[in-house]
C-alpha positions as CSV (number, residue, x, y, z in Angstrom):
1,X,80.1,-38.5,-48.9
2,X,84.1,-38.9,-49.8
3,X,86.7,-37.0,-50.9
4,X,89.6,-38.4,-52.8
5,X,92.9,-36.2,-53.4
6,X,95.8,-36.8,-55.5
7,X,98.6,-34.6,-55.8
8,X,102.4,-34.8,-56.3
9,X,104.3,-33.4,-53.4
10,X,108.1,-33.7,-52.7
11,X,108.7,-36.3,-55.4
12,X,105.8,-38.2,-53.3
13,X,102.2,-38.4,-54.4
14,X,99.8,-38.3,-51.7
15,X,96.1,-40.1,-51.6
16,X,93.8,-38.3,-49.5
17,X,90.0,-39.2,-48.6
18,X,89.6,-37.2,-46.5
19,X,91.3,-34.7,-43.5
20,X,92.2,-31.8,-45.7
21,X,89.6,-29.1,-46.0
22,X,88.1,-28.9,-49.8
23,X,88.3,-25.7,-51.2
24,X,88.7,-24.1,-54.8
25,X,92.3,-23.5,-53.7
26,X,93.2,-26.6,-53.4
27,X,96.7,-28.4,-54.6
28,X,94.9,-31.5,-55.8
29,X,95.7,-32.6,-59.2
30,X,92.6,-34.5,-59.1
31,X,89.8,-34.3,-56.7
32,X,86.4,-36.1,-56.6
33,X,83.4,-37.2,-54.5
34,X,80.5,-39.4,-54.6
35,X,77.7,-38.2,-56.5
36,X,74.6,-38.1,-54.1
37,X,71.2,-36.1,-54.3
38,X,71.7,-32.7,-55.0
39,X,75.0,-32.2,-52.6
40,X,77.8,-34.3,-54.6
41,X,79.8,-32.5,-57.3
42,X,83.2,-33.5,-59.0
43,X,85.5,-32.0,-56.3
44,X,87.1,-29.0,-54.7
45,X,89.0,-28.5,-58.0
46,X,86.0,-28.3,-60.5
47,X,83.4,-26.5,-58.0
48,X,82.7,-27.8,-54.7
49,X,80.7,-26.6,-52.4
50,X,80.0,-28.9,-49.3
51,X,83.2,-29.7,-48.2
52,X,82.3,-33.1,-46.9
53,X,85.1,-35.2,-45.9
54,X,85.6,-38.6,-44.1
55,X,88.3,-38.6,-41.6
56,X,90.8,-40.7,-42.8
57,X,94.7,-39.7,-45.2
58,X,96.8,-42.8,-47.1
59,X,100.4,-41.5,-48.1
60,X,101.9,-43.2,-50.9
61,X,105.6,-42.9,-51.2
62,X,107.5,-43.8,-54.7
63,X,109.9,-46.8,-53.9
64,X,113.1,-45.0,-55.5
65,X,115.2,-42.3,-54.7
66,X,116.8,-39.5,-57.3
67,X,120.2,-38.3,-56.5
68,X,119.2,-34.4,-56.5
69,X,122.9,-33.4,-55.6
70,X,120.8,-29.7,-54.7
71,X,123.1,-29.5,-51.9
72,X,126.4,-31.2,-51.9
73,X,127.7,-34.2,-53.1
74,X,127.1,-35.6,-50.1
75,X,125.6,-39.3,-49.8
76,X,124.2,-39.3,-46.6
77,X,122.4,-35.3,-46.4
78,X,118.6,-36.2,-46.8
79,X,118.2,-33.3,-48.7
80,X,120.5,-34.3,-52.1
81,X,117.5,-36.8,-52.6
82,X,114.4,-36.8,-54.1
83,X,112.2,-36.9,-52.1
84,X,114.2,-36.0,-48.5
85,X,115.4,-39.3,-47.0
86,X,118.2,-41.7,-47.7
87,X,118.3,-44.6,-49.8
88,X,117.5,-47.9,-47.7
89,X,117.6,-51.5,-48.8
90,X,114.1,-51.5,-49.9
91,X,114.5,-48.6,-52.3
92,X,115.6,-48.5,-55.8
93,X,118.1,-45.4,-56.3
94,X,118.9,-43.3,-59.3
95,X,121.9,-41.6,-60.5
96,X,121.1,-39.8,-63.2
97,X,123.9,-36.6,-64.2
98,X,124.1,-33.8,-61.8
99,X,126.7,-30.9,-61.2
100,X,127.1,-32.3,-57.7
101,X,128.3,-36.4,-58.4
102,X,127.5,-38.1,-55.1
103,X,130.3,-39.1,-52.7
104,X,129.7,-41.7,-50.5
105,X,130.9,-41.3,-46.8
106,X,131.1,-43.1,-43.6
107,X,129.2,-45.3,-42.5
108,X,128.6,-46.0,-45.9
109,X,125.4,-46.8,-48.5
110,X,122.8,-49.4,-48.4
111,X,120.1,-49.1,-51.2
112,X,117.9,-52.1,-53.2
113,X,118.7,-51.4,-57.3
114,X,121.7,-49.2,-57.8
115,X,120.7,-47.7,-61.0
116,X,123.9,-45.5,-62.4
117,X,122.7,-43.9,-65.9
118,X,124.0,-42.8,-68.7
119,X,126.6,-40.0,-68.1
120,X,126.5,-39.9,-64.5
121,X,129.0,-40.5,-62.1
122,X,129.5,-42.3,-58.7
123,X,131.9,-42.3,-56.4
124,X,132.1,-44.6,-53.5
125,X,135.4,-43.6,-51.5
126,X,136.8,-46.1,-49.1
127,X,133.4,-46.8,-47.5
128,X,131.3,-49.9,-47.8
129,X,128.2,-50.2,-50.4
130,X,125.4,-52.8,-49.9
131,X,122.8,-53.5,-53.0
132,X,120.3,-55.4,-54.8
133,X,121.5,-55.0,-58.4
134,X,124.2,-52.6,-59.7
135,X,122.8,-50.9,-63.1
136,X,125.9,-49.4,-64.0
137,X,125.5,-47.2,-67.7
138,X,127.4,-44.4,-66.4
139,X,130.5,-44.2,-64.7
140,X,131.7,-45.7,-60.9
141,X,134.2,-45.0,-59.0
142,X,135.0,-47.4,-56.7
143,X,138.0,-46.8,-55.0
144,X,138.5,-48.6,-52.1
145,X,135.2,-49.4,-51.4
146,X,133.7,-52.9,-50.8
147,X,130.9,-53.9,-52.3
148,X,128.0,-56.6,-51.1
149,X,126.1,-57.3,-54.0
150,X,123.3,-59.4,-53.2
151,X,121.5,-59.2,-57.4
152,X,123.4,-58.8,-60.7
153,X,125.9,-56.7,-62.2
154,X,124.0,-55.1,-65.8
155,X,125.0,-52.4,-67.9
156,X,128.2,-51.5,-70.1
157,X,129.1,-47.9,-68.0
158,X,132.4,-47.8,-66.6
159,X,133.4,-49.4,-63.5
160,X,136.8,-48.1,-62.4
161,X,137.7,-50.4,-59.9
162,X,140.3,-49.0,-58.0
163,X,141.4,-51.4,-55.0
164,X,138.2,-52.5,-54.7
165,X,136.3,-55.8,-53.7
166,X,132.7,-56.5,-55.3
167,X,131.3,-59.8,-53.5
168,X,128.1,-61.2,-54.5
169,X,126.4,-62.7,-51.6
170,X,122.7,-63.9,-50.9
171,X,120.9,-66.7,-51.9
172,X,119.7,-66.0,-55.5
173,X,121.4,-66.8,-58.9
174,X,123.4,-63.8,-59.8
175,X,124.2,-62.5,-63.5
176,X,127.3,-60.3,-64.4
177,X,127.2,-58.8,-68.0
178,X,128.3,-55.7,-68.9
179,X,132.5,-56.9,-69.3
180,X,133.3,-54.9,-66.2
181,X,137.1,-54.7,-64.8
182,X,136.9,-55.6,-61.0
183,X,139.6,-55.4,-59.1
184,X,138.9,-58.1,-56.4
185,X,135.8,-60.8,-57.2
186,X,134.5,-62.8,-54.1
187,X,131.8,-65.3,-54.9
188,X,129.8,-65.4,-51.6
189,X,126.6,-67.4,-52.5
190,X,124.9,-70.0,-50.1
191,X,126.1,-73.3,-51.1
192,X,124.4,-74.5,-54.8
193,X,123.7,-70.7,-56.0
194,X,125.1,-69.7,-59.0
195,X,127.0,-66.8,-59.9
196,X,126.8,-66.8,-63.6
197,X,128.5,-64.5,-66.2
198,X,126.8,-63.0,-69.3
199,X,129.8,-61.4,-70.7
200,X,133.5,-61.7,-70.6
201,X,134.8,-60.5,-67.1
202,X,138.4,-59.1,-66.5
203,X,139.5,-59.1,-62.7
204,X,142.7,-57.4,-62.2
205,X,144.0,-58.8,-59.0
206,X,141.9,-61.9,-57.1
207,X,139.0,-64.4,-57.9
208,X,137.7,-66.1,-54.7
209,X,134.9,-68.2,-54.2
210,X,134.3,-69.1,-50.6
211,X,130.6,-70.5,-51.2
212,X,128.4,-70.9,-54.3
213,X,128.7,-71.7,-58.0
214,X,131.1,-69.8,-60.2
215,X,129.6,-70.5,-63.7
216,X,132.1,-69.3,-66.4
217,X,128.9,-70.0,-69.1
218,X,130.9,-70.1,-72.6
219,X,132.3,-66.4,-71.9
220,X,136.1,-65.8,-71.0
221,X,137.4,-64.6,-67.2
222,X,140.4,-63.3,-66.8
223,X,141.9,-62.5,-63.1
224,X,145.3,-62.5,-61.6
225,X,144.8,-65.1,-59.2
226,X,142.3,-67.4,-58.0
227,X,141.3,-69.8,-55.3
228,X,138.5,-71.9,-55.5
229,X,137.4,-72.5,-52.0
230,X,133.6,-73.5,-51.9
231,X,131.2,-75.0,-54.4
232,X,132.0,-75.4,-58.2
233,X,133.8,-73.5,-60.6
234,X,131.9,-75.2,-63.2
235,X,133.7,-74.1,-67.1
236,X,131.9,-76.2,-69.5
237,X,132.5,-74.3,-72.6
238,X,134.3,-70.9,-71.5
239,X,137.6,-69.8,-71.1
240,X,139.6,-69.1,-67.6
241,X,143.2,-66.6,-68.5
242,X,145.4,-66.9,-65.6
243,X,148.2,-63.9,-65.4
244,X,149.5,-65.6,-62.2
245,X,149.0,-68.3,-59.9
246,X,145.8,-70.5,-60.2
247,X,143.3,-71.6,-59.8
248,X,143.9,-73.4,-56.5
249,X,141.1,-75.6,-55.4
250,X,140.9,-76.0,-52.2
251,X,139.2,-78.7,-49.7
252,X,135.1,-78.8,-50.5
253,X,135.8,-77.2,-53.9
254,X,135.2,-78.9,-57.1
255,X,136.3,-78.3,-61.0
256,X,133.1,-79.4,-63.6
257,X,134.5,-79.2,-67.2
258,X,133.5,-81.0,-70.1
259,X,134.9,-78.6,-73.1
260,X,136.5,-75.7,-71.4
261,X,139.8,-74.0,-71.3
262,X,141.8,-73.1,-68.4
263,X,145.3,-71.2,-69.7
264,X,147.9,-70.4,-66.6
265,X,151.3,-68.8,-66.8
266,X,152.3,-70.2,-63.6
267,X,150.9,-72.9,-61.2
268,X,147.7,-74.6,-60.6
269,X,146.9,-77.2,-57.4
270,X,144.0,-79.3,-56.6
271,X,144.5,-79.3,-52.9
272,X,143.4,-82.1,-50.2
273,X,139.6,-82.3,-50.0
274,X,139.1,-80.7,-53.9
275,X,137.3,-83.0,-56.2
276,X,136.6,-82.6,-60.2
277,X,134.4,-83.8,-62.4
278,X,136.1,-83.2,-65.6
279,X,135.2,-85.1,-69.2
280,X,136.7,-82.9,-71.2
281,X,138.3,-79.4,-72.1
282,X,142.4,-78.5,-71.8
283,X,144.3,-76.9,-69.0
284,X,147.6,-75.0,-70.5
285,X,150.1,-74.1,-67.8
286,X,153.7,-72.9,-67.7
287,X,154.1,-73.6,-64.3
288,X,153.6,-76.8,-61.6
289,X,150.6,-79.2,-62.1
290,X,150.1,-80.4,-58.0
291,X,147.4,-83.1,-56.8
292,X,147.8,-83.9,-53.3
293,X,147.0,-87.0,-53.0
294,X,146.7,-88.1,-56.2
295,X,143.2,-86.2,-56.0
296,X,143.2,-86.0,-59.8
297,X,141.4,-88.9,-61.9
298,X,139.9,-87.1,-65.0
299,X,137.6,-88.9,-67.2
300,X,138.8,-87.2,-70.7
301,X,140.5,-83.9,-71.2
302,X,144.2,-82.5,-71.5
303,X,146.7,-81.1,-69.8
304,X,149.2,-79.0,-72.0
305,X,152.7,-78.2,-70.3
306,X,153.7,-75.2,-72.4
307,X,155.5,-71.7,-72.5
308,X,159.0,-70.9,-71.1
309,X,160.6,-72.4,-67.9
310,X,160.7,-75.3,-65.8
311,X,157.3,-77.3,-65.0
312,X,157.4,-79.6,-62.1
313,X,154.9,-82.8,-61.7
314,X,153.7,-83.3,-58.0
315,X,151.4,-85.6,-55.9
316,X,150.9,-88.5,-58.4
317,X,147.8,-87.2,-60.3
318,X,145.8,-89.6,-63.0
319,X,145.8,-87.6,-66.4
320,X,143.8,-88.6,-68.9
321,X,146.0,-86.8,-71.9
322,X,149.0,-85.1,-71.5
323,X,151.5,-83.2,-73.5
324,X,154.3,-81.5,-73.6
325,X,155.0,-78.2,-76.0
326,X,157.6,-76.2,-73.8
327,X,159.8,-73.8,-75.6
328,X,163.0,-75.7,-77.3
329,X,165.1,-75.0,-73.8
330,X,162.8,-75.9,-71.2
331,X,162.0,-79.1,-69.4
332,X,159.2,-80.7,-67.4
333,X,159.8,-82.7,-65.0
334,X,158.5,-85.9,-62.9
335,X,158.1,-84.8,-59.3
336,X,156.2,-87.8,-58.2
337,X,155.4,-90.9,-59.8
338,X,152.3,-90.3,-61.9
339,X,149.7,-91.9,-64.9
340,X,149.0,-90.6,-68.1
341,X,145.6,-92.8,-68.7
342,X,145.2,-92.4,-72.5
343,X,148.1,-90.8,-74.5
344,X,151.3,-88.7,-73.5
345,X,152.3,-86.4,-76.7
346,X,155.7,-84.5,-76.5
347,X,155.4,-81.7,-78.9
348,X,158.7,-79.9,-78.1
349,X,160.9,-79.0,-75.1
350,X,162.3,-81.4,-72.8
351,X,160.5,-83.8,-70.6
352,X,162.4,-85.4,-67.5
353,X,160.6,-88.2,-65.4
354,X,163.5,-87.2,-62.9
355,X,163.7,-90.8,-62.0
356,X,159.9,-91.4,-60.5
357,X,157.9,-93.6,-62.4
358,X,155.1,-92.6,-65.5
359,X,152.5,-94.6,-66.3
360,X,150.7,-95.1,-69.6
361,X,147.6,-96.6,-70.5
362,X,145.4,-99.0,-67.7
């Protein structure tokens, strides 16, 4: 004979074949045996009477974890979760709306999916907050907090970035839609994996890429600053809003464009050991265009000195266009000697080769 129970228990269900003793009374929501002779029946829920049992239990624990808040709002007390442990990396946790918003303290929060719905809220502190993907539809706090990210970013709640850092890491393509505000982006990939956006992106302070693909993918990013240390930031038919300095590629990084914009109120540098691939697209700056080393050859594309102020040339980079549409009283200048491969257009402002030699057409 066997016995099977199934009952829910703790936000846990629980298969049992056997080691509980069958009665009537029983929690099971569904109980059976075998049917043999005259001594099987349907279980101890629908009239058993033998009470036969093999020896052996199986718990079965959901993979998720629901913020309960029953407690406090406190993160790491087993007993604000359904059921009573603490998320871990293999297990999906949801934040749905409770009375008591989690806070998370030291040493922090690891959980797989990150699951923040609709009208609840989240708040990470100053501590630091591992996940798989971050479902955000509610509302996070962020703080201070930094965030290792090794899925995607979904969900159009509000992420209020505070001086935060989100870093995607790990060795999977990541997706980021949802037009969050970050406050610091690191791209942290292993080398060839993409990070690629879904939506527009505004970063308040930073972009870095150390390692990994930084695939703008037709949408527009917006940050502060930038610099481009590992892999590509590949910007094919997107849009890259610089409020400050950048990008700055540095040695092992390379720029792939073949339609894309990159528009920069101050200075941009392809640095010794950067590379690009670039067929096409327009870089707009009102500051300094430097290539060290004349590490700048494009193969089509323009670069648009424009805005207020003085725009210097430096390191003897190979443009393919070039133009100049400064404001009526500003002036860019030749730095170094450089080439303009196909045609230099001055549109208005000055332009100053500054006594160094420009080159037109091969």
């Amino acid at each position: 004979f066997y016995q099977i129970k199934l009952f829910e228990a703790d936000g846990s269900v629980e298969f049992h074949y056997g080691g509980w003793a069958a009665s009537s009374d029983d929690s099971a929501t569904i109980g059976m045996e075998n049917y043999f002779a005259s001594g099987g029946d349907c279980g101890p829920n629908c009239g058993n009477l033998n009470n036969e049992r093999p020896p052996n239990n199986y718990r079965f624990v959901p993979c998720y974890n629901i913020w309960s808040g029953n407690i406090s709002t406190a993160w790491n007390n087993v007993n604000n979760w359904e059921p009573n442990r603490l998320p871990t990396d293999t297990i999906n946790t949801i934040i749905p709306y409770r009375i008591n918003n989690p806070l998370v303290g030291s040493p922090g929060a690891t959980c797989s999916n990150l699951n923040v719905l609709s009208g609840a809220v989240f708040n990470t502190g100053s501590n630091t907050i591992t996940t798989a993907d971050i479902l955000n539809y509610g509302t996070i706090n962020a703080g201070s907090s930094h965030w290792y990210t090794k899925g995607d970013y979904h969900g159009g709640g509000t992420f209020n970035a505070g001086t935060s850092e989100v870093d995607f890491i790990g060795v999977y393509y990541a997706y980021i839609w949802g037009s969050p505000i970050f406050y610091d982006l690191d791209i942290n990939k292993t080398n060839g994996t993409k990070t690629v956006l879904l939506s527009d992106v505004n970063v308040s302070r930073w972009v870095f890429t150390h390692s990994g693909d930084l695939d703008i993918n037709g949408h527009t990013l917006t940050s502060n600053l930038c610099d481009i240390y590992g892999d590509n930031l590949i910007n094919n038919t997107g849009t890259f809003i610089l409020t400050g300095n950048g990008p700055y590629f540095h040695d092992g990084s390379n720029y792939i464009c073949s339609a894309g914009v990159i528009d920069s109120v101050d200075n941009i540098e392809f640095q010794i050991g950067s590379t690009e691939t670039i067929s096409g697209g327009t870089i707009y700056l009102e500051g300094d265009f430097t290539a060290y080393d004349g590490n700048f050859t494009p193969t089509g594309g323009a670069v648009v000195f424009d805005g207020s102020g003085s725009s210097y040339i430096n390191g003897s980079p190979d443009f393919f266009d070039m133009s100049v549409a400064k404001d009526s009283d500003s002036t860019t200048y030749g730095h170094s000697d450089f080439t303009v491969t196909n045609s230099l257009n001055l549109v208005s402002g000055r332009f100053d080769p500054n006594d160094y030699t420009v080159t037109i057409g091969k």
